[in-house]
N, CA, C and O atoms as a GROMACS GRO file, in nm:
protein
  256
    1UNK      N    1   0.084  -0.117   0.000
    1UNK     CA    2   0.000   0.000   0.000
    1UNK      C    3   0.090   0.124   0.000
    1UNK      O    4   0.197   0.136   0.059
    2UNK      N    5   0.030   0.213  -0.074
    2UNK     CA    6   0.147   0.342  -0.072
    2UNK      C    7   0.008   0.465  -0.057
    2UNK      O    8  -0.106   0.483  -0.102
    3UNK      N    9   0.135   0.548   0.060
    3UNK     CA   10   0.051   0.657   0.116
    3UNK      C   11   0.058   0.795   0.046
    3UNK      O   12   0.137   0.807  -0.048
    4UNK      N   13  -0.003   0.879   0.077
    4UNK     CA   14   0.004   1.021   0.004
    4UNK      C   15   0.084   1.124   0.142
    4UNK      O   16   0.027   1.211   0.208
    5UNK      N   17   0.234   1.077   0.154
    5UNK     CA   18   0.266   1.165   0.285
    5UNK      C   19   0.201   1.312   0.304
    5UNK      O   20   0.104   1.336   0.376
    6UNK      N   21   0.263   1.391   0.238
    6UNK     CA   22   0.268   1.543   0.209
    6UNK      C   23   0.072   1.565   0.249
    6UNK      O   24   0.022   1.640   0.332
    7UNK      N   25   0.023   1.497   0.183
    7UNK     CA   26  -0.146   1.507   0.180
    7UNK      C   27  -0.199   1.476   0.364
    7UNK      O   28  -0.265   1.545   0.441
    8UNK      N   29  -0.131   1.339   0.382
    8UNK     CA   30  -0.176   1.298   0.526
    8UNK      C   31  -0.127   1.369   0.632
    8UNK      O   32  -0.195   1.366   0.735
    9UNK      N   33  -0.013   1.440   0.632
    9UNK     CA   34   0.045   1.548   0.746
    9UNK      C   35  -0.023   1.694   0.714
    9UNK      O   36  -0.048   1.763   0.813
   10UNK      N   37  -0.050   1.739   0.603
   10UNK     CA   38  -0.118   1.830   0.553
   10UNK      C   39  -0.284   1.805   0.669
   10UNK      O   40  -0.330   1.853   0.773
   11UNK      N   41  -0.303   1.751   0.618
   11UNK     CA   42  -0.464   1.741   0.649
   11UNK      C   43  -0.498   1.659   0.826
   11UNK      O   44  -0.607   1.665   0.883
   12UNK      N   45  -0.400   1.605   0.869
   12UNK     CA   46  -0.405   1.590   1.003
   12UNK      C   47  -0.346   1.696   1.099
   12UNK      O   48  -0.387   1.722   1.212
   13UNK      N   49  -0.250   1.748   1.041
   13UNK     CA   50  -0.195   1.879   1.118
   13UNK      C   51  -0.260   2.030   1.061
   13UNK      O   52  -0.295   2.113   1.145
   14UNK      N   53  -0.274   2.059   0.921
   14UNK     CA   54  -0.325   2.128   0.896
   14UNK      C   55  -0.245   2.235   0.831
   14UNK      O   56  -0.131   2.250   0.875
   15UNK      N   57  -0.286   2.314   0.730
   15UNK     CA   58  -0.208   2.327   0.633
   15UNK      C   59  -0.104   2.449   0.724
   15UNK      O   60   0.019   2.462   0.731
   16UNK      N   61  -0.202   2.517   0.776
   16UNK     CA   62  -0.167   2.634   0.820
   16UNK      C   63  -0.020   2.664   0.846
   16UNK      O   64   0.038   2.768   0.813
   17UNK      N   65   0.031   2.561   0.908
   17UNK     CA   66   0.161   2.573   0.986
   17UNK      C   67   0.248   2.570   0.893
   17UNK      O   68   0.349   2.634   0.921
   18UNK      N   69   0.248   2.496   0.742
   18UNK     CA   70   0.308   2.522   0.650
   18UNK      C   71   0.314   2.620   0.539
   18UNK      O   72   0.412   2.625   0.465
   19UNK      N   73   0.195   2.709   0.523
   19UNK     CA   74   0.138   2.772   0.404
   19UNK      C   75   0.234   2.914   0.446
   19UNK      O   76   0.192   2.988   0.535
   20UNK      N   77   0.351   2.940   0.380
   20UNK     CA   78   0.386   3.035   0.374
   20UNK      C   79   0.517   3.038   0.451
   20UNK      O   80   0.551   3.149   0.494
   21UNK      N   81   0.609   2.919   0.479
   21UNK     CA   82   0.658   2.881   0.610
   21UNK      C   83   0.795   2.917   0.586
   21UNK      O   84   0.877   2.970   0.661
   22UNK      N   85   0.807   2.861   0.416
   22UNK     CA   86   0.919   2.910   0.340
   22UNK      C   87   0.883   3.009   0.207
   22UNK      O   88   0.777   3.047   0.158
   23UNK      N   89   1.005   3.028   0.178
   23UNK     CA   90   0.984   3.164   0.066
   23UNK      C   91   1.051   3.083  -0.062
   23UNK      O   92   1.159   3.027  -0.041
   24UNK      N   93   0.991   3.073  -0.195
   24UNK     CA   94   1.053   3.033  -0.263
   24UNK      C   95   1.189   3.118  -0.348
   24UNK      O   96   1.239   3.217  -0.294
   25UNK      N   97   1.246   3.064  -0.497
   25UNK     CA   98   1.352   3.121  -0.512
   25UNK      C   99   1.357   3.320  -0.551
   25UNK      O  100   1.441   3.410  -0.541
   26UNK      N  101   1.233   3.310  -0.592
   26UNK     CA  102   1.203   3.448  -0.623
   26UNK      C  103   1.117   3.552  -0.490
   26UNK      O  104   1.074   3.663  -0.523
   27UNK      N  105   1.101   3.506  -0.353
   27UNK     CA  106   1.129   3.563  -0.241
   27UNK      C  107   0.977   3.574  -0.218
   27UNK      O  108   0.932   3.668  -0.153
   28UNK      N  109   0.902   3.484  -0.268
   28UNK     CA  110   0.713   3.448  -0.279
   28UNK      C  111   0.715   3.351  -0.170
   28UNK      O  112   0.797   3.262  -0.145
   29UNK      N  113   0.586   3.394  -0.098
   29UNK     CA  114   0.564   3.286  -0.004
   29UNK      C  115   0.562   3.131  -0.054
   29UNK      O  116   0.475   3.148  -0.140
   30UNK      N  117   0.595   2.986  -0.064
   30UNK     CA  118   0.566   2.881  -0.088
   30UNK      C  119   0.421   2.831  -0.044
   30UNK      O  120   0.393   2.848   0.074
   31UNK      N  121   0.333   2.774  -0.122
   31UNK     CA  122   0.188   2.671  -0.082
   31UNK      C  123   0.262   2.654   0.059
   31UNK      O  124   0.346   2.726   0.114
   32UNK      N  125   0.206   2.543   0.095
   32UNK     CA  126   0.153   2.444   0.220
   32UNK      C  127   0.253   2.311   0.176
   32UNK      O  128   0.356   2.265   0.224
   33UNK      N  129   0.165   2.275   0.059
   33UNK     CA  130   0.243   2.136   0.000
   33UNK      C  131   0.390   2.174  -0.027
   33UNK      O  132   0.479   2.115   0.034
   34UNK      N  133   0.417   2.266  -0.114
   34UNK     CA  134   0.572   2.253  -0.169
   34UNK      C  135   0.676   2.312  -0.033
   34UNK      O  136   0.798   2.295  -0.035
   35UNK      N  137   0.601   2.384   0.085
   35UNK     CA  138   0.722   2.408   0.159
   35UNK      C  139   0.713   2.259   0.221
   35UNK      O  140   0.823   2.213   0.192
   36UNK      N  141   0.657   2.180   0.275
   36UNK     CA  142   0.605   2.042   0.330
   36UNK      C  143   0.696   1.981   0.239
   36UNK      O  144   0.787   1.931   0.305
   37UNK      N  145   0.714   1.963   0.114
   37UNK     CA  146   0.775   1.878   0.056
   37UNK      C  147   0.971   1.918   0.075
   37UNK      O  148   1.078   1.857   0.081
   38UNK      N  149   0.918   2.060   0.079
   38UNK     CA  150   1.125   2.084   0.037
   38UNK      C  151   1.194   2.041   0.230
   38UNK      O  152   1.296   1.994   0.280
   39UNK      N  153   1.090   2.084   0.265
   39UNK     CA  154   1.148   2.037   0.428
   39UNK      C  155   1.163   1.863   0.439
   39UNK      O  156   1.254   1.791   0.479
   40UNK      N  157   1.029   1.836   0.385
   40UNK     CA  158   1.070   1.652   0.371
   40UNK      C  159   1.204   1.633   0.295
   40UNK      O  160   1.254   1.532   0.345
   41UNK      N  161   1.290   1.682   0.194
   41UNK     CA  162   1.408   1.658   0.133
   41UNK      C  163   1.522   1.727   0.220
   41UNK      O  164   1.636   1.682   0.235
   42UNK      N  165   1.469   1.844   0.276
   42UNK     CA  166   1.605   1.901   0.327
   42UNK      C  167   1.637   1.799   0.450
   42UNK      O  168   1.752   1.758   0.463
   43UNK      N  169   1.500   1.743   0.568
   43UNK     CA  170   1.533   1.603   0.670
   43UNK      C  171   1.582   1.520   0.591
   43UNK      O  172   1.698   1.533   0.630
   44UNK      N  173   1.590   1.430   0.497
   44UNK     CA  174   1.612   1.332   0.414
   44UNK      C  175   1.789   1.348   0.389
   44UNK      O  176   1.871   1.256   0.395
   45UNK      N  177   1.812   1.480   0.361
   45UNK     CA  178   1.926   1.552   0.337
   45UNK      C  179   2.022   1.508   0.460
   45UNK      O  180   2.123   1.438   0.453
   46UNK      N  181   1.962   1.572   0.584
   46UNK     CA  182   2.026   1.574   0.678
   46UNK      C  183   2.026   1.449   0.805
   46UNK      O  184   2.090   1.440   0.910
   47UNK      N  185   1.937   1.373   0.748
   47UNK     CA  186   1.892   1.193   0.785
   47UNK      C  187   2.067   1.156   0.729
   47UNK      O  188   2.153   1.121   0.810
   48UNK      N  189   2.092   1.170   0.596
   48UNK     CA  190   2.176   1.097   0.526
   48UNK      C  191   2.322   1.188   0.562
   48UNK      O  192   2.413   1.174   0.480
   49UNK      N  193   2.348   1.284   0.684
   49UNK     CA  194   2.454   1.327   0.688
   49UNK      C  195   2.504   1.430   0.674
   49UNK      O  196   2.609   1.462   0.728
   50UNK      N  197   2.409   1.528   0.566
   50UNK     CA  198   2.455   1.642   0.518
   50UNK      C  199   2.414   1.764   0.620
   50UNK      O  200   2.386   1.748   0.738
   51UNK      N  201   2.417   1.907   0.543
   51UNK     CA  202   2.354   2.009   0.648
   51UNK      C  203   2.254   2.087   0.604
   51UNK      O  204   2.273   2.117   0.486
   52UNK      N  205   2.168   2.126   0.641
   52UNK     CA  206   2.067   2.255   0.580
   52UNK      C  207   2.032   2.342   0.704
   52UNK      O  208   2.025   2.323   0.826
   53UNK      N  209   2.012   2.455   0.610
   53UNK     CA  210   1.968   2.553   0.706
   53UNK      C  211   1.835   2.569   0.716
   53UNK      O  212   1.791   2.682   0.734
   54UNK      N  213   1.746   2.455   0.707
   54UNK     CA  214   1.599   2.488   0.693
   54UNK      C  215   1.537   2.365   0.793
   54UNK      O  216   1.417   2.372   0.819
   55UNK      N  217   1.606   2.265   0.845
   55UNK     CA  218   1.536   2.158   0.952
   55UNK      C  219   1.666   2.098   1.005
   55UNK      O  220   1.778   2.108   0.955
   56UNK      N  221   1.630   2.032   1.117
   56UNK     CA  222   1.702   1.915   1.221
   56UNK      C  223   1.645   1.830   1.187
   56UNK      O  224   1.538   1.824   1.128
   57UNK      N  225   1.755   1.707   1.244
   57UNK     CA  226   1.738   1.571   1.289
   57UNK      C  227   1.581   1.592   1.412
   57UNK      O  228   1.518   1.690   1.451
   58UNK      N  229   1.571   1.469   1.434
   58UNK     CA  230   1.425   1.502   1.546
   58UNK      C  231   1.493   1.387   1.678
   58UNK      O  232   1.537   1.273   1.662
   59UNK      N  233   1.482   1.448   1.776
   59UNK     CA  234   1.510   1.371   1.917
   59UNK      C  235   1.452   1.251   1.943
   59UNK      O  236   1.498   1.148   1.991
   60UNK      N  237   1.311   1.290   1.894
   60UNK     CA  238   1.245   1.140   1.904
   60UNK      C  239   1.254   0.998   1.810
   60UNK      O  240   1.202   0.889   1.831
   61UNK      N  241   1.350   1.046   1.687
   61UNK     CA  242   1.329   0.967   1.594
   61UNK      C  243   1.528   0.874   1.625
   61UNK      O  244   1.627   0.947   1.633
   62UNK      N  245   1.539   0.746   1.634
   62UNK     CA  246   1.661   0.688   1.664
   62UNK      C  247   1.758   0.651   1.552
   62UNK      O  248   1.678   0.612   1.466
   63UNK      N  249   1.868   0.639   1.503
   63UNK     CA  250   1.909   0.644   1.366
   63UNK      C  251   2.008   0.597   1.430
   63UNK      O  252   2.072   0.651   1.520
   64UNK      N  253   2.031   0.436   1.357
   64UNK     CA  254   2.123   0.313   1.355
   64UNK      C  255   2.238   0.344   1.272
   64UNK      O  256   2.327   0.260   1.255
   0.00000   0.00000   0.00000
């Protein structure tokens, strides 16, 4: 079964907290979905080692 992430955190948390959260490259607020998504890559980013200036690692989450 495959889920619709971006859609299911969207709509259980609510868009709000994302809609405008980041600024895209031309200095415009970002949707809901696309800042939700670039933060899901920038963790993914920094899951695998690297650095960004836009999220952390999470305390609660354990990484082998």
């Amino acid at each position: 079964m495959k889920i619709n992430l971006i859609g299911m955190i969207l709509n259980n948390c609510g868009r709000r907290s994302f809609e405008g959260a980041l600024l895209d490259d031309a200095g415009k607020p970002m949707s809901a979905a696309n800042s939700l998504h670039h933060m899901i890559l920038e963790y993914a980013k920094v899951v695998g080692g690297e650095t960004s200036n836009v999220v952390s690692t999470s305390r609660e989450v354990t990484f082998k």
